[in-house]
C-alpha positions in Angstrom: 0.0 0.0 0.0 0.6 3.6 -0.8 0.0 6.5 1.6 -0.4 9.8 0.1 -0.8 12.6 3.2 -2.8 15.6 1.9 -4.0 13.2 -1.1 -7.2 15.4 -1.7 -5.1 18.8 -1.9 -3.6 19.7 -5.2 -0.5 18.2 -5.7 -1.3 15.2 -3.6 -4.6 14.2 -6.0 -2.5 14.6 -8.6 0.2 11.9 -7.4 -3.0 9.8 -7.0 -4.5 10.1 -9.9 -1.0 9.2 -11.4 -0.5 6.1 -9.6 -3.7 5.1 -10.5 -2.4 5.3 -13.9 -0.2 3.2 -13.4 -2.6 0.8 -12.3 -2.0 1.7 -8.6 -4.8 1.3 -6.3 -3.2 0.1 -3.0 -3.8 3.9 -1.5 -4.7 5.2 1.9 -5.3 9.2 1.7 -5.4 11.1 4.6 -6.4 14.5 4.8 -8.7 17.1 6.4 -11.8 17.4 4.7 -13.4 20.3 7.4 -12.8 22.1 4.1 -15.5 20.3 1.7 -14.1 22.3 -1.4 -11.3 19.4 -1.9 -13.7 16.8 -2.4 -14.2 16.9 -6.1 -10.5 16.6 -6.1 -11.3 13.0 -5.2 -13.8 12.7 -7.8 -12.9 9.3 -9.7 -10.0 8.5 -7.9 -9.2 4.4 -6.9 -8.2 4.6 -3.4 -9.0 1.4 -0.4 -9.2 3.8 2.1 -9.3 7.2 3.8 -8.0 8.3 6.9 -8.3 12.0 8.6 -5.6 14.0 9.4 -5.8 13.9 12.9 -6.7 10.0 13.2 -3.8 9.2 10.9 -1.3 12.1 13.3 -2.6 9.1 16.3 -2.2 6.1 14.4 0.5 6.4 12.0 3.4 4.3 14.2 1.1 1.6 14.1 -0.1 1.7 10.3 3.3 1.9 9.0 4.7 -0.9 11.3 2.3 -3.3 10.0 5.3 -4.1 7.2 2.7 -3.8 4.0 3.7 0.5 3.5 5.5 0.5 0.3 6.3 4.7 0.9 4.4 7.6 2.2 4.0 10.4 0.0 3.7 13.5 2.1 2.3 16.4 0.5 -0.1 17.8 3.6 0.8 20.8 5.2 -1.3 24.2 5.9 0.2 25.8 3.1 -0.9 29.7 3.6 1.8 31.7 3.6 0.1 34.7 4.9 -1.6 32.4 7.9 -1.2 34.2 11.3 -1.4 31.4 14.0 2.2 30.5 13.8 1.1 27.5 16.6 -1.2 25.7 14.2 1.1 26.1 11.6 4.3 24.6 13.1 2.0 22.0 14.8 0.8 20.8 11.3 3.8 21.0 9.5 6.6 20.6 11.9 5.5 19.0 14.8 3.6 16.0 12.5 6.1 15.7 10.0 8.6 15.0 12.6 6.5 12.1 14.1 5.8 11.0 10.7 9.4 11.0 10.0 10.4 8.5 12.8 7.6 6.4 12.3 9.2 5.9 8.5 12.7 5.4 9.8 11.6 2.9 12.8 10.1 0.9 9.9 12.1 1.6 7.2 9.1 3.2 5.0 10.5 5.6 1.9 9.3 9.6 3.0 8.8 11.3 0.2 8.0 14.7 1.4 7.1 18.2 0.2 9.1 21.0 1.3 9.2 24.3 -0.7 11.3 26.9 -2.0 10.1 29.5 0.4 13.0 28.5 2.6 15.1 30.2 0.4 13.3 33.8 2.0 15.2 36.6 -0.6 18.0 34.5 -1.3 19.8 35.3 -4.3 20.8 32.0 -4.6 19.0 28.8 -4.6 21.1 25.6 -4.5 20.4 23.9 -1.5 23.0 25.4 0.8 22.3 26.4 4.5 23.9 30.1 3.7 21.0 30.6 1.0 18.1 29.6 3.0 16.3 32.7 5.0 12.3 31.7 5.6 10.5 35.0 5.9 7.5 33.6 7.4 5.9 31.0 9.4 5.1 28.5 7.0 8.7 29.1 5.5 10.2 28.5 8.8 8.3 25.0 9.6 9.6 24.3 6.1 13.1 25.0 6.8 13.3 23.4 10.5 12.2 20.0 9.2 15.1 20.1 5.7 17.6 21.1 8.2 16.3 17.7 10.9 16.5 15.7 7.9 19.9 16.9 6.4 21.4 17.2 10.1 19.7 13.2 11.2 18.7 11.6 8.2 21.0 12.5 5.4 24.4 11.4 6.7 23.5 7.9 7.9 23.2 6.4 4.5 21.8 2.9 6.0 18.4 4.7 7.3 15.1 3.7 4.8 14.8 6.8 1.6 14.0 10.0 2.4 13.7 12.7 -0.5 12.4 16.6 0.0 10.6 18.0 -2.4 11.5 21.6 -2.7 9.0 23.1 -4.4 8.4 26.2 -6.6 5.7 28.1 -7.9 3.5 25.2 -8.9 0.6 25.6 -11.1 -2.1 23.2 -12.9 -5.7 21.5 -12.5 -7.2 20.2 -9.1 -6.0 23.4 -7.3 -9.4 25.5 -7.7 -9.9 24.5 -3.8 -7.1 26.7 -2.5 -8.8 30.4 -3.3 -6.2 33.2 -2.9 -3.3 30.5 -2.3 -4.2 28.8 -5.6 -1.1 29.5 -8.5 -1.4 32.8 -10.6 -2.2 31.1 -14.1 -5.3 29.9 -11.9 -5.7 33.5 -10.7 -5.0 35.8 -13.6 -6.9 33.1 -15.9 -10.1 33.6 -14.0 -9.0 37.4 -13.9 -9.2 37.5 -17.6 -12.4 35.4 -18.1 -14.3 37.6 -16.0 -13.1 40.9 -17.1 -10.9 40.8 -20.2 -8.1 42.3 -17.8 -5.6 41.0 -15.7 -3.5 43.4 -12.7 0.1 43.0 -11.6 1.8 44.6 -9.1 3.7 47.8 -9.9 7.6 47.6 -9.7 10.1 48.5 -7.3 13.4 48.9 -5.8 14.4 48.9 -9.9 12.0 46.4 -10.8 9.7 47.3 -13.6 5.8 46.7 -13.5 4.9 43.0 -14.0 8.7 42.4 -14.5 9.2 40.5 -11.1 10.8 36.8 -11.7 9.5 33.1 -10.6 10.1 29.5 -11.4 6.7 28.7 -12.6 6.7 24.8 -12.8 3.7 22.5 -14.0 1.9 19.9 -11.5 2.9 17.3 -14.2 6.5 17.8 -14.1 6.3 18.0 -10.0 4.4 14.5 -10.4 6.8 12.8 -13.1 9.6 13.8 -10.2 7.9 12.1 -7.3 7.1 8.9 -9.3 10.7 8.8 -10.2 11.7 9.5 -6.6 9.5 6.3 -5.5 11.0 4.5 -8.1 14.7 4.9 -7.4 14.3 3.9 -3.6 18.2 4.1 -3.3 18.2 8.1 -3.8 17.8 10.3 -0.3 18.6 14.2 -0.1 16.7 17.0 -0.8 16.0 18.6 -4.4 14.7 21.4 -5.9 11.4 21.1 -8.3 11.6 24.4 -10.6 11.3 24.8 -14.2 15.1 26.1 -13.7 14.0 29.0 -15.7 13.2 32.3 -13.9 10.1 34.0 -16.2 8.6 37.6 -15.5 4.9 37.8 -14.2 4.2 39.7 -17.8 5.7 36.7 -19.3 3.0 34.3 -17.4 -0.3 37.4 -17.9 0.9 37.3 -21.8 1.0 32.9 -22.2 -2.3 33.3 -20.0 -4.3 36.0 -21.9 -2.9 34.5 -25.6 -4.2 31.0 -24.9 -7.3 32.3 -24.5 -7.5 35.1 -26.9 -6.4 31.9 -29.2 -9.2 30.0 -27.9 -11.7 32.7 -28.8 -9.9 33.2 -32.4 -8.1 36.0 -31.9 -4.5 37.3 -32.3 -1.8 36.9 -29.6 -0.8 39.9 -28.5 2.5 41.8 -27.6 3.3 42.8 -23.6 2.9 46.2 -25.5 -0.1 45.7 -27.3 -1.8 44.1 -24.0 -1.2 47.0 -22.1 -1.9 49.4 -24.2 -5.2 47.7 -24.8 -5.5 47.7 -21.1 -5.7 44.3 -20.9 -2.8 44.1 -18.6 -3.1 46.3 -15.9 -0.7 47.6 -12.6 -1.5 48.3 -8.9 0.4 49.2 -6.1 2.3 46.3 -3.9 0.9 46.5 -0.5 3.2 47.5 2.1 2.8 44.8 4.7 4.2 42.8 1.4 7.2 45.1 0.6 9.6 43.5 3.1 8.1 39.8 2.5 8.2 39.3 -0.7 10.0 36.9 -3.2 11.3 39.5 -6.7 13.1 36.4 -8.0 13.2 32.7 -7.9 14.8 30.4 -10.0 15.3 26.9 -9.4 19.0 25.2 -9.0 18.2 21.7 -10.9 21.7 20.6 -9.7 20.7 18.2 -7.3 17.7 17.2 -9.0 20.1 16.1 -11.8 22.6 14.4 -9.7 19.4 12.1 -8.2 19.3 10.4 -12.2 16.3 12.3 -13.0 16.9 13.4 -16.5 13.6 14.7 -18.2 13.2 17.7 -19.9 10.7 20.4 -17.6 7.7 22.2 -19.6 8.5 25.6 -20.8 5.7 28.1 -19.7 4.4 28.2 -23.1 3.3 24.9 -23.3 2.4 23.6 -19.5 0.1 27.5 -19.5 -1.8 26.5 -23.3 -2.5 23.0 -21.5 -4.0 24.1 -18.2 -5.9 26.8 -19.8 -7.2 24.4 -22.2 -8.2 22.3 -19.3 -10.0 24.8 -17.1 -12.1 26.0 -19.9 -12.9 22.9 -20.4 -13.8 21.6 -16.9 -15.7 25.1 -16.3 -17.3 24.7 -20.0 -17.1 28.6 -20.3 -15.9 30.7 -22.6 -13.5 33.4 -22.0 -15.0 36.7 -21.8 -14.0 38.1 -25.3 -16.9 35.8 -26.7 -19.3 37.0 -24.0 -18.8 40.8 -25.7 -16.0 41.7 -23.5 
């Protein structure tokens, strides 16, 4: 059996649904469905069981002793960066990932577990170094503190079961509609578009120009393809980053956004020129409580990743944007709002 923590969120559905491609259906979620907007995330999905979050934090030393776990997939986590009790937070993603960590040890279980690149705070840098990492909030932090338990515990004592952190960037693509403000920009700026014909960026700053801010956008397909790969290469441990490796502008990801639907409506693509002059692509102040917080650039160091074997090619934004675009017109069976007069 497969266990896939936070297996109705967004990434973890989609590891489901991808092992039930593969004609896996040995799979215990567990997750925390207080929040009924995941369920359609489940929607058609071949599990034998589910467990909640809490049950599962109580029982999980027994489960995994019973010798029949072949890894754990650990993808839940209170994920809202902006979230203000620090307690809850560290509780859900520290404090359970730690006892989920020994359990998988005790019984030699593979962990493979999602971390993030928020650790890397306004780093400059991100290989995965301890001099690059600066978490700038609390999520960050409970991020951080478990990647440094594992590289300080885990990491060195090469006989201990496989343990692989998932270091994850800005990750975009279908079964995320649940998360509302914390779902990925193509998501937001798509839905932007569809209802007004316009999408807003924040101004620049600090020499920045408007929209021009940086991220490793990365597709949920190519952060899937590397967790398979993970659980199939057992005799790989360490931590890795899960970019594109290929820092692109927020105008870049409003432009591939706005053309694949302008395409889908029949119309031109446009120039970052064109689309602001048309107003399509709009600016608006940063606000302030962000100023200090907030990530200009990330791009992702596929060093490590490359050193664990994994060898495939990521999507460029281009492509893994047209797809999901495709998809969420299709799922909402709407058009987008240029055909409703717009």
């Amino acid at each position: 059996m497969i266990i896939v923590t936070g297996g109705a969120g967004f990434i973890g559905s989609n590891i489901v649904s991808a092992l039930n491609a593969r004609g896996i259906e040995d799979i215990i979620i567990v997750d925390d469905l207080s929040d009924v907007s995941k369920l359609g995330n489940l929607s058609g999905l071949r599990t034998i069981d589910y467990i909640d979050r809490d049950q599962f934090h109580d029982e999980s030393a027994g489960l995994l002793s019973a010798g029949n776990i072949l890894a754990v997939f650990h993808q839940g986590a209170c994920a809202d960066t902006m979230a203000s009790d620090g307690r809850e937070v560290m509780r859900s993603n520290y404090d359970f990932s730690k006892d989920l960590l020994k359990a998988c040890l005790v019984n030699r279980v593979p962990l493979i577990y999602a971390s993030s690149a928020a650790v890397y705070g306004n780093s400059e840098k991100f290989e995965i170094e301890a001099a690059n990492e600066s978490p700038l909030n609390v999520y960050a932090y409970s991020k951080y503190l478990f990647d440094r338990l594992v590289v300080r515990t885990v990491l060195p004592r090469s006989s201990l079961s496989q343990v692989v952190g998932m270091r994850y960037f800005n990750v975009y693509g279908p079964r995320e509609t649940h998360k509302g403000r914390m779902a990925s920009m193509v998501y937001q700026l798509f839905n932007q578009y569809k209802n007004n014909g316009v999408v807003s960026l924040f101004q620049g700053n600090n020499g920045i120009g408007d929209g021009d801010q940086q991220r490793d956008f990365v597709s949920v397909d190519d952060v899937v393809s590397i967790n398979l790969y993970m659980f199939e290469h057992p005799e790989f441990s360490g931590i890795v980053n899960v970019g594109s490796g290929k820092a692109r502008t927020f105008n870049d990801l409003a432009l591939a956004v706005i053309n694949c639907c302008r395409l889908e409506d029949g119309e031109k693509c446009l120039t970052i020129d064109e689309a602001t002059r048309l107003g399509c692509i709009t600016y608006f102040p940063m606000p302030s409580a962000l100023e200090e917080r907030y990530q200009d650039f990330t791009e992702a160091s596929l060093g490590s990743l490359r050193e664990s074997g994994y060898s495939s090619d990521m999507k460029g934004l281009e492509d893994g944007v047209s797809s999901y675009v495709q998809t969420l017109l299709r799922d909402q069976h709407i058009p987008c709002k240029r055909q409703l007069g717009k």
